[in-house]
MARRO-201591 format. One record per residue (C-alpha): residue in three letters; x, y, z; residue number from 1. Coordinates in steps of 0.2 Angstrom, whole numbers, plus 5000, padded with zeros to 4 digits. Layout:
! residues N
{'ala'; {X; Y; Z}; NUM}
...
END
This chain:
! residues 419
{'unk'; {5000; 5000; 5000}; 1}
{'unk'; {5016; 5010; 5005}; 2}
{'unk'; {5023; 5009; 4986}; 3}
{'unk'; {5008; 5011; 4978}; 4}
{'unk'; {5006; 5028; 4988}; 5}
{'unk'; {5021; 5032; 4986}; 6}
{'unk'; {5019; 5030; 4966}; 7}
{'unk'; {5005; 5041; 4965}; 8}
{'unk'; {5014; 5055; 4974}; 9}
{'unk'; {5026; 5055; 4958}; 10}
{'unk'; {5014; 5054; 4944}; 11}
{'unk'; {5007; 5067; 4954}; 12}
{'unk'; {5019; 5080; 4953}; 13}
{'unk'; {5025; 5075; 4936}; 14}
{'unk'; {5020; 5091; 4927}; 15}
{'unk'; {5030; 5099; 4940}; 16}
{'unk'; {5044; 5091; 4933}; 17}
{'unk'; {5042; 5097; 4917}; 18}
{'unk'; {5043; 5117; 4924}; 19}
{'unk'; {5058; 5112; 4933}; 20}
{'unk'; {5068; 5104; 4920}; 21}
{'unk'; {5068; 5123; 4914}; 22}
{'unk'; {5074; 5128; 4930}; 23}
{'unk'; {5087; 5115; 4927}; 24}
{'unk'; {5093; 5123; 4911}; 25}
{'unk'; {5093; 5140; 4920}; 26}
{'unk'; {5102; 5133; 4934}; 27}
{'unk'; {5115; 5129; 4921}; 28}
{'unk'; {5116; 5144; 4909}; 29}
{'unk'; {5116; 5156; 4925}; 30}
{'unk'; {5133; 5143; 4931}; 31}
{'unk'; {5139; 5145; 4914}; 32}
{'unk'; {5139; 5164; 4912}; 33}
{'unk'; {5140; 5170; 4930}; 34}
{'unk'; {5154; 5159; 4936}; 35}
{'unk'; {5168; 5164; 4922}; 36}
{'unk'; {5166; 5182; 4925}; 37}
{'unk'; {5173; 5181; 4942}; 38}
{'unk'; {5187; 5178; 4933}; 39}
{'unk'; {5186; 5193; 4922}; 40}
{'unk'; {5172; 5205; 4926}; 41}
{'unk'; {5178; 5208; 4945}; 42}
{'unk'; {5192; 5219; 4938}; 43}
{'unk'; {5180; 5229; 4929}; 44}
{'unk'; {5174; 5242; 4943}; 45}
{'unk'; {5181; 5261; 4940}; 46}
{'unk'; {5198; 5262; 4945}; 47}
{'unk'; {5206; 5277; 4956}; 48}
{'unk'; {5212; 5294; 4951}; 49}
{'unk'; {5231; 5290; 4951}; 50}
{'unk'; {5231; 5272; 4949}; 51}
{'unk'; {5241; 5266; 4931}; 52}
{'unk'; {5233; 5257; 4918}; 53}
{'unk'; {5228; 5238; 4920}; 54}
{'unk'; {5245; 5228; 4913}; 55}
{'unk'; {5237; 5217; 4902}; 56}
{'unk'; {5248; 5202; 4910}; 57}
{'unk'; {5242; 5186; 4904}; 58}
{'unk'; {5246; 5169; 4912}; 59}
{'unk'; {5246; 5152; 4904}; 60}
{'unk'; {5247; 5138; 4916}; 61}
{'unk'; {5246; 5117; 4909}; 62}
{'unk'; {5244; 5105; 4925}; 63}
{'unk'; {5243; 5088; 4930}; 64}
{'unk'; {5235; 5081; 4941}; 65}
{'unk'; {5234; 5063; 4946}; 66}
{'unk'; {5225; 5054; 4961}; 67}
{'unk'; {5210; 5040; 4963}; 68}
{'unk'; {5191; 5042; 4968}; 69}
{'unk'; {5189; 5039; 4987}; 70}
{'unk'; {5178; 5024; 4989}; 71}
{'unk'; {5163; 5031; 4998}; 72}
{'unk'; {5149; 5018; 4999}; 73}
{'unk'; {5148; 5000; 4998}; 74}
{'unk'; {5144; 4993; 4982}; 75}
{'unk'; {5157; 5005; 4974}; 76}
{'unk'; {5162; 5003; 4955}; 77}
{'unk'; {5181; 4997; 4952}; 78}
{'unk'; {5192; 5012; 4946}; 79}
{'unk'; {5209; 5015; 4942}; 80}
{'unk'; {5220; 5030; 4945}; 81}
{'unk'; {5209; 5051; 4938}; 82}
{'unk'; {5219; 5059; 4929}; 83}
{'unk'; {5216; 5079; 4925}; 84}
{'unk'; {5224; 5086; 4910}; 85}
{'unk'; {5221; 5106; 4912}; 86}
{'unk'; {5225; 5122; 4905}; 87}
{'unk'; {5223; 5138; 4914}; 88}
{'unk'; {5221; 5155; 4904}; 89}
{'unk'; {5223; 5166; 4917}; 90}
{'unk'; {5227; 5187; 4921}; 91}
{'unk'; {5239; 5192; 4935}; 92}
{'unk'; {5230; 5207; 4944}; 93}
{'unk'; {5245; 5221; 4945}; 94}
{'unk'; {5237; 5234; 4957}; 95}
{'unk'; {5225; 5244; 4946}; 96}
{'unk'; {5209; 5240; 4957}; 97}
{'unk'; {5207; 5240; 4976}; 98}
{'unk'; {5204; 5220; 4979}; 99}
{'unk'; {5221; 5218; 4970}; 100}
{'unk'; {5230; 5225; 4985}; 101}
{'unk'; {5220; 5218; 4996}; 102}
{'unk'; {5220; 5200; 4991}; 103}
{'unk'; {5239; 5200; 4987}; 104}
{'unk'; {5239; 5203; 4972}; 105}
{'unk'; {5230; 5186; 4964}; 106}
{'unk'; {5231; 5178; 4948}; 107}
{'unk'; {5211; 5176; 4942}; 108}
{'unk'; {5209; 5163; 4928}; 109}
{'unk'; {5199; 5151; 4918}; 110}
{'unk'; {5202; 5134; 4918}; 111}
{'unk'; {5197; 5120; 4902}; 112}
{'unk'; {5199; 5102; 4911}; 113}
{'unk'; {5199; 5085; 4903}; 114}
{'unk'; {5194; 5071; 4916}; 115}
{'unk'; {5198; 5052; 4915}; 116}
{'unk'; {5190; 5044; 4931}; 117}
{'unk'; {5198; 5028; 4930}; 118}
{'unk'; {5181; 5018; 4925}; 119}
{'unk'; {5176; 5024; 4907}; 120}
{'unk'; {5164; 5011; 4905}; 121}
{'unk'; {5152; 5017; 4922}; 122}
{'unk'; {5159; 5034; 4929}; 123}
{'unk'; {5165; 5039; 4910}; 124}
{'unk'; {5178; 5054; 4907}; 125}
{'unk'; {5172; 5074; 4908}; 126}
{'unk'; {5174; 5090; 4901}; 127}
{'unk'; {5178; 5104; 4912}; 128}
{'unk'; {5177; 5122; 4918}; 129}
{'unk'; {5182; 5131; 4931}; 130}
{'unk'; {5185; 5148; 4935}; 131}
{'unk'; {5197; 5152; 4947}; 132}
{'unk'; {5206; 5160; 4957}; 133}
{'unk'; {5226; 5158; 4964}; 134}
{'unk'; {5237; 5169; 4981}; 135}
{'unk'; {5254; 5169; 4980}; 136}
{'unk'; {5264; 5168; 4996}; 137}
{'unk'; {5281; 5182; 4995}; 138}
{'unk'; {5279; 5187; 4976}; 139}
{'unk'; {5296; 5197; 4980}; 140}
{'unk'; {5304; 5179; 4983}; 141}
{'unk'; {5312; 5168; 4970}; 142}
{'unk'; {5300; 5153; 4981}; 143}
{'unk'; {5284; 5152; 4991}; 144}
{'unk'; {5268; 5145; 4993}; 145}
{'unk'; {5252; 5146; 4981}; 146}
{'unk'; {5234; 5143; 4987}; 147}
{'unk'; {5224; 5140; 4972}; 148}
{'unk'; {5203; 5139; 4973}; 149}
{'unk'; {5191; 5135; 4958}; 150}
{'unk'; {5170; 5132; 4957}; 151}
{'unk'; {5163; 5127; 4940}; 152}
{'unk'; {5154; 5113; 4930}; 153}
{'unk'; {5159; 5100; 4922}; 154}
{'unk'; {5150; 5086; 4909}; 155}
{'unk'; {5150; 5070; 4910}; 156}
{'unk'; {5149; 5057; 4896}; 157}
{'unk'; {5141; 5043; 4908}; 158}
{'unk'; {5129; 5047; 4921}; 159}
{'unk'; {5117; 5036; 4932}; 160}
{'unk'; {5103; 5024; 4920}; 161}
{'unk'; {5091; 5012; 4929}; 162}
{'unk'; {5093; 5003; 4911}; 163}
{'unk'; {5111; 5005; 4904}; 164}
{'unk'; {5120; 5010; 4920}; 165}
{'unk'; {5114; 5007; 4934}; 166}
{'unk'; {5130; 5006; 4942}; 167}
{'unk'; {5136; 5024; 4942}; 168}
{'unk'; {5127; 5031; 4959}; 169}
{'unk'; {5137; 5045; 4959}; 170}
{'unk'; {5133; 5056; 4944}; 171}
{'unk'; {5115; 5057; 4941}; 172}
{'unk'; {5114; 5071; 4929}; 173}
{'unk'; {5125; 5074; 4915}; 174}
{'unk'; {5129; 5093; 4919}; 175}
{'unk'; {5137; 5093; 4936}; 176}
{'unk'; {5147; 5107; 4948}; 177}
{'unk'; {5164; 5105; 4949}; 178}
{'unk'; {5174; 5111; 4963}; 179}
{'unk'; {5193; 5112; 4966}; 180}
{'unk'; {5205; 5117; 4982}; 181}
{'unk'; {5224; 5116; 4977}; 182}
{'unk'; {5239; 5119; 4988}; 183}
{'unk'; {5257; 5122; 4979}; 184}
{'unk'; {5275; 5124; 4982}; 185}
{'unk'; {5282; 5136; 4970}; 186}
{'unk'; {5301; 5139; 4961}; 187}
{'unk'; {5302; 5156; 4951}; 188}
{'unk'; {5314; 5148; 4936}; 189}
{'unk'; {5316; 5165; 4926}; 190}
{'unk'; {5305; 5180; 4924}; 191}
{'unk'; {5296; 5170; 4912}; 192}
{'unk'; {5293; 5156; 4920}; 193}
{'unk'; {5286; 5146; 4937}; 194}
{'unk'; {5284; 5128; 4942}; 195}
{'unk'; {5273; 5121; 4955}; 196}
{'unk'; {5272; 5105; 4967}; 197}
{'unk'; {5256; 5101; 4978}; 198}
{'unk'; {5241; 5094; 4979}; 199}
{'unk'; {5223; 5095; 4978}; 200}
{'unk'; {5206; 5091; 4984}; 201}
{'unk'; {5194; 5088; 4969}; 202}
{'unk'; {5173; 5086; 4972}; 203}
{'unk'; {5159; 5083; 4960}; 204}
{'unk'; {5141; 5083; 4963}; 205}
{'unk'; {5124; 5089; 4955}; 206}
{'unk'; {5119; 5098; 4973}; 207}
{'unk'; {5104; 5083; 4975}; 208}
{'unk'; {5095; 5090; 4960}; 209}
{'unk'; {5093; 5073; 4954}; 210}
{'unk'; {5097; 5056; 4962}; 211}
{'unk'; {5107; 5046; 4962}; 212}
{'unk'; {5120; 5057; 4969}; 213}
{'unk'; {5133; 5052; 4980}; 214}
{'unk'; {5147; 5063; 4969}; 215}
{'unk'; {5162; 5059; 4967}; 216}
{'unk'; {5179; 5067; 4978}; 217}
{'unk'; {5198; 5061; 4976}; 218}
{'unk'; {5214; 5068; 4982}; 219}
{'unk'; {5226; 5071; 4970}; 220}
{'unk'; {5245; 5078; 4967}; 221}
{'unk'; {5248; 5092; 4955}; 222}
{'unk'; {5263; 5097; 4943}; 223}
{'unk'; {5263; 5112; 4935}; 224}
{'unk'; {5271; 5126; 4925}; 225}
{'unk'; {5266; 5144; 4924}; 226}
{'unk'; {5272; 5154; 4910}; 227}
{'unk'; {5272; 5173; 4908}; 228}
{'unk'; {5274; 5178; 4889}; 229}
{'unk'; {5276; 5196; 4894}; 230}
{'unk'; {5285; 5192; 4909}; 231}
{'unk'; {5279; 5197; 4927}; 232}
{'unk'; {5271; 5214; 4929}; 233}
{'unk'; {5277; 5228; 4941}; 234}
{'unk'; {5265; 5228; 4957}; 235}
{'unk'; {5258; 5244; 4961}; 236}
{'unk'; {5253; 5247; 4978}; 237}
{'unk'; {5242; 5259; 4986}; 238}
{'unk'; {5248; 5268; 5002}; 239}
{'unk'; {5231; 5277; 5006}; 240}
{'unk'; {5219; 5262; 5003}; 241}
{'unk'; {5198; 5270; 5004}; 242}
{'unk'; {5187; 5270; 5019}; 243}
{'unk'; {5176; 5255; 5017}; 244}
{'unk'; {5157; 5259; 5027}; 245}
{'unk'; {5155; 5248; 5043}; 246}
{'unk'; {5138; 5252; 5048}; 247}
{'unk'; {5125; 5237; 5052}; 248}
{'unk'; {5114; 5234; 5040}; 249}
{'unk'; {5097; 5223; 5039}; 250}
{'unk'; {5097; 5211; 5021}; 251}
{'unk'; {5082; 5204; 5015}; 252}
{'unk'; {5084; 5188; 5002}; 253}
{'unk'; {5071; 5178; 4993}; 254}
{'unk'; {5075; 5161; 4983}; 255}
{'unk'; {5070; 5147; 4975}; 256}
{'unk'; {5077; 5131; 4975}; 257}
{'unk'; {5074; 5113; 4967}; 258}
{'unk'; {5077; 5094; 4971}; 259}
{'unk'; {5073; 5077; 4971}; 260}
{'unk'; {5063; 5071; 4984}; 261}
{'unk'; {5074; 5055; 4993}; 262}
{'unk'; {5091; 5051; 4998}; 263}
{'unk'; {5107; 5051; 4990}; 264}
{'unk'; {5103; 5035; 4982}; 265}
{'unk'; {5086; 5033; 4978}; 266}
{'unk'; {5073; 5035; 4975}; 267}
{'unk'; {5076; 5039; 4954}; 268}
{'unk'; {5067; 5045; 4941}; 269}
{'unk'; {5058; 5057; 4952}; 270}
{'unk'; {5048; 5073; 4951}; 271}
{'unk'; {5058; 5089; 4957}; 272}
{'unk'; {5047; 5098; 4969}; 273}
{'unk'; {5053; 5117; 4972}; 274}
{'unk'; {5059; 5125; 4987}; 275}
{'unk'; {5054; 5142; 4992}; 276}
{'unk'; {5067; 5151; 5003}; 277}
{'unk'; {5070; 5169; 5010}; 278}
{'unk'; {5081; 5175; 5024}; 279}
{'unk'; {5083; 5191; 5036}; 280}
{'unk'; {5097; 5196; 5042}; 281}
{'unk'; {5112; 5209; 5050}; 282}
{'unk'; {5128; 5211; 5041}; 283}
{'unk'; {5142; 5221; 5048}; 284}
{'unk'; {5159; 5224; 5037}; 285}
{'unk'; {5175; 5226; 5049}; 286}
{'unk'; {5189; 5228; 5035}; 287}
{'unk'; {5188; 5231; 5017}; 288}
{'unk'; {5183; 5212; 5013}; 289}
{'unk'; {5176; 5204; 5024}; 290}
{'unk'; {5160; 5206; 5028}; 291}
{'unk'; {5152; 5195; 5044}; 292}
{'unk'; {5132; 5191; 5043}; 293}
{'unk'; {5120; 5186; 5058}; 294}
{'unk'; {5101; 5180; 5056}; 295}
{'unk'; {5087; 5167; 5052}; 296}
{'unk'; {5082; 5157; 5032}; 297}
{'unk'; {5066; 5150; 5033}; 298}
{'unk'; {5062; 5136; 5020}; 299}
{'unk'; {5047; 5128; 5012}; 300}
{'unk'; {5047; 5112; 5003}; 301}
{'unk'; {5036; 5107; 4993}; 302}
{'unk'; {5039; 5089; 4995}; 303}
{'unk'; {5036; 5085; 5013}; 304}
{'unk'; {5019; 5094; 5010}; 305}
{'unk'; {5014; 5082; 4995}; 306}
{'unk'; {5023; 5065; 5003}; 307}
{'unk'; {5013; 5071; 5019}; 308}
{'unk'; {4994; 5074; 5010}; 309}
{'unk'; {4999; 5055; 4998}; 310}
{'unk'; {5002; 5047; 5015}; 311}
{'unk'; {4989; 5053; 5025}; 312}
{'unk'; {5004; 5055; 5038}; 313}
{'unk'; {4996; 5070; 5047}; 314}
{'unk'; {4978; 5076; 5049}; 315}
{'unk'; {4983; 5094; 5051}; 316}
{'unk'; {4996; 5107; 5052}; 317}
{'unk'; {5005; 5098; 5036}; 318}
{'unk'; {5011; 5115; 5029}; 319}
{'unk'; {5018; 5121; 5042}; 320}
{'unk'; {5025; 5104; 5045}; 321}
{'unk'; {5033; 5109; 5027}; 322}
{'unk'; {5042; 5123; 5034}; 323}
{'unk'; {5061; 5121; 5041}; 324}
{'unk'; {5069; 5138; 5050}; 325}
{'unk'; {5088; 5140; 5051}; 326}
{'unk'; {5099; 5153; 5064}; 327}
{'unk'; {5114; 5156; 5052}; 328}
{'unk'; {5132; 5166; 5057}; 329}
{'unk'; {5141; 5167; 5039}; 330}
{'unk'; {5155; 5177; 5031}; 331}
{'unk'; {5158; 5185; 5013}; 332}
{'unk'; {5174; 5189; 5005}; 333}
{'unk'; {5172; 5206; 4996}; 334}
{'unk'; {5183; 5203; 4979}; 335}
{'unk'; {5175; 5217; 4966}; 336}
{'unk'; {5157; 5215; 4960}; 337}
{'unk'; {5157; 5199; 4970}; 338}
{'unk'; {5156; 5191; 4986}; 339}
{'unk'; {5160; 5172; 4990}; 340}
{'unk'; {5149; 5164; 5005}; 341}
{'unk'; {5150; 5153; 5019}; 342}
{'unk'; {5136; 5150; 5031}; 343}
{'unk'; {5135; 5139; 5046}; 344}
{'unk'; {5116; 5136; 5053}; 345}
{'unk'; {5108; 5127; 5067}; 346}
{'unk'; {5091; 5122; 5063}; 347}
{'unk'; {5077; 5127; 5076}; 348}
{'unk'; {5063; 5119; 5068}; 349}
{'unk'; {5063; 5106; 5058}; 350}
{'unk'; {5050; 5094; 5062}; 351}
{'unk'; {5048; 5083; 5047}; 352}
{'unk'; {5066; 5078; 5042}; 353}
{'unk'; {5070; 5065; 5057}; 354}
{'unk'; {5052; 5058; 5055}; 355}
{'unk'; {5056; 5056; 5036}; 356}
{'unk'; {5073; 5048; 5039}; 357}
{'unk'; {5062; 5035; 5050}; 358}
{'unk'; {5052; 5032; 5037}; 359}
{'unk'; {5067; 5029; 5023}; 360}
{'unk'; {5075; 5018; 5037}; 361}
{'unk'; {5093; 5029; 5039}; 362}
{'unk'; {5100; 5024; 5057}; 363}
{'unk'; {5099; 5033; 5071}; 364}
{'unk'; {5119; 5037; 5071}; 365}
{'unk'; {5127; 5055; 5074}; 366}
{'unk'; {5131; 5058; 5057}; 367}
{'unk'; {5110; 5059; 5053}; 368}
{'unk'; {5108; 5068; 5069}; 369}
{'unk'; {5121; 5081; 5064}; 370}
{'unk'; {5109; 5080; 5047}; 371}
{'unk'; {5096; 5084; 5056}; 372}
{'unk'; {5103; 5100; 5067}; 373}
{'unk'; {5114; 5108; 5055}; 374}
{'unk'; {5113; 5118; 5041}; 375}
{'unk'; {5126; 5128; 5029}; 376}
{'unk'; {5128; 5137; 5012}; 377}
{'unk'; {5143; 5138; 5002}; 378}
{'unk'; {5141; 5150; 4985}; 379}
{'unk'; {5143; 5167; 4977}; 380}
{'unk'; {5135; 5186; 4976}; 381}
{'unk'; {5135; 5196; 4962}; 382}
{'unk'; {5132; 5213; 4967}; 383}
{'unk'; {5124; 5226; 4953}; 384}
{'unk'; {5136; 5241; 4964}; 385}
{'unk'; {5153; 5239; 4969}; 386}
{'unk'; {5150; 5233; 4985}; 387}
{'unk'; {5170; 5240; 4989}; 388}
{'unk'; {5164; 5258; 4988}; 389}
{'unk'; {5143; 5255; 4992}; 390}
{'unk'; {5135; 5245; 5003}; 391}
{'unk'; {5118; 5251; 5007}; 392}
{'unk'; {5104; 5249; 4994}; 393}
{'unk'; {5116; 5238; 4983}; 394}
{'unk'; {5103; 5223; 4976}; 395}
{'unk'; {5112; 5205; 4971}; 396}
{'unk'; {5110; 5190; 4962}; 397}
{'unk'; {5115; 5174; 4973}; 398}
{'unk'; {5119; 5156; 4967}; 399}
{'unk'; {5122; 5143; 4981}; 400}
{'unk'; {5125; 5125; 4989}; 401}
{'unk'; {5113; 5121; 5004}; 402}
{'unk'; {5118; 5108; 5013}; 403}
{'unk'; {5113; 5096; 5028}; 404}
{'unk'; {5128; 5093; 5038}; 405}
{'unk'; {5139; 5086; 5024}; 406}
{'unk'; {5126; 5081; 5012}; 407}
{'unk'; {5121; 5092; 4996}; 408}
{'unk'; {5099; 5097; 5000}; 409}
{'unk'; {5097; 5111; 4984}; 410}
{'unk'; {5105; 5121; 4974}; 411}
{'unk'; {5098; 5139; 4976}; 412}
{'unk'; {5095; 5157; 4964}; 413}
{'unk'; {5092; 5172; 4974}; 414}
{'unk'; {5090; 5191; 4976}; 415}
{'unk'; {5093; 5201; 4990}; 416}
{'unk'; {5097; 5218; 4996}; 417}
{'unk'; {5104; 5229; 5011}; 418}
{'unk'; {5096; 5242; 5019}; 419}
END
């Protein structure tokens, strides 16, 4: 009786799916067109009286990195060892805007990646790109350290099938995020030229929009070589950096997200059911990029209200039942137009998520209690004024990750604004 509920709750919503599968290609053009111009339109805000002209100093840097997909659930596929082929067109900022200095003077690039997962006949090989974004540790030094981060999207050329493949559960869609965290040794061999040593932490997933998705992660190490055709640029530094505005501000944000109702695993082949989101909250800048945040998103899902009504699980109060409410502290890091997010949230109400994981049979463990109380977001702001010169009254654009504890819920869009 169960399953035969549980089918009609699908069909139900199956014109839904058709309206988000729009949302889907969206979700993806917005990645595609937002993501790159960290790389380049974050320089473009009005420089200073006195500051020189940008240096056009571009940067080409080939890599290779090399590691194995971490084994992660049980029935896991046999692989071999991942090997990323990339290439990295990047800039090196000299000084000409404000973020230059302030970030150290970082190298902000676009990367093309060809991936071999070590399984092509399950996991497949993919195409990547990945806007990112590198910190040099004591440029004025022959040696040093680079920290290198990068958030795109990658496509893969297998992807989960009930029919054909059922033995990939960790890519379910065949446009996925890609993310990258790099850490590097550096030699300076000649003006011209660099190589790096280090290694990486590599992660895949489709942010639960469709199931299965258990995504994939692996460490890896890294070679590489940077090349400067112009040679390295002089660094212009400011000594009389501008005021930044540190008054307290109230933000209001409203967003919409979509999944698929169920676990990492299954069920597959569902509807995806939107998820209505809005926040209110303080922020408080206390240096010219960083930017602290304090208050409350309250989330509605769609899909506990249906699953509820199909099931007959409660006689009333089902909509609010829907309803989960988040206290949040976060942090942004100002970089131009832009601003890259973290939250960390404790949920204080959530009433239906640790009666659904009864109902899917997950254990009782501390990692789904954790799942239960905590709640983060990890993505980006675009913001229409440069948040470096004006705070309040600046309306934004937001793409992001909302989590459970360590497990992808929804990929979110969303506008806000400070007042």
């Amino acid at each position: 009786m169960f399953n035969v509920r549980y089918l009609m709750f699908n069909v139900r919503c199956l014109m839904f799916n058709v309206q988000c599968s729009m949302f889907d290609i969206r979700y993806s053009l917005f990645i595609i067109f937002l993501l790159p111009s960290l790389a380049t339109f974050a320089q473009s805000d009005s420089t200073r009286t006195g500051f020189p002209l940008p240096e056009k100093c571009i940067v080409i840097e080939p890599a290779l990195r090399i590691g194995k997909i971490v084994k992660n659930f049980r029935d896991f596929p046999e692989r071999g060892p991942a090997v990323l082929t990339e290439l990295n067109i990047g800039q090196q900022c000299s000084g000409n805007k404000n973020w230059h200095q302030l970030y150290g003077y970082p190298t902000a690039g676009v990367a093309f990646i060809y991936g071999i997962m070590g399984n092509d006949n399950i996991i497949g090989r993919n195409f990547a790109i990945l806007p990112n974004l590198s910190f040099t540790t004591k440029k004025y030094r022959r040696w040093g350290f680079q920290w290198k981060v990068g958030m795109g999207f990658a496509f893969f050329t297998k992807k989960y099938d009930r029919v054909t493949n059922p033995d990939n559960q960790l890519i379910g869609t065949t446009i996925t995020n890609m993310a990258v965290g790099s850490f590097d040794f550096r030699y300076d061999l000649s003006r011209y030229t660099t190589v790096l040593i280090g290694v990486s932490g590599i992660h895949y997933s489709d942010a639960h929009y469709r199931l299965p998705n258990i995504g994939i992660n692996f460490p890896s190490v890294n070679l590489s070589l940077k090349y400067y055709p112009s040679g390295r640029p002089e660094l212009y530094k400011n000594d009389s950096l501008p005021d930044y505005a540190n008054k307290i501000l109230f933000n209001v944000r409203l967003g919409f997200g979509a999944n698929e109702f169920g676990g990492s695993l299954h069920p597959t082949g569902g509807a995806k059911y939107p998820i209505y989101t809005g926040s209110l909250f303080i922020s408080k800048r206390y240096s010219p990029k960083n930017n602290v945040q304090l208050g409350i998103h309250i989330n509605y899902h769609t899909a506990f209200y249906d699953f509820m009504v199909q099931q007959e699980l409660h006689d009333s109060n089902q909509r609010i039942r829907a309803f989960t409410g988040q206290i949040f502290l976060g942090h942004e890091f100002i970089i131009g137009h832009f601003g890259l997010l973290t939250q960390l949230g404790i949920y204080f109400y959530n009433p239906f998520f640790k009666e659904l994981q009864e109902i899917q049979g997950y254990s009782a463990g501390f990692g789904n209690w954790l799942k239960r109380h905590n709640s983060n977001k990890l993505g980006v702001n675009y913001y229409f004024m440069n948040p470096m010169k004006t705070t309040k009254h600046n309306v934004y654009l937001g793409l992001y990750l909302k989590t459970n504890f360590g497990q992808a819920d929804f990929p979110e869009l969303s506008v806000g604004c400070a007042f």
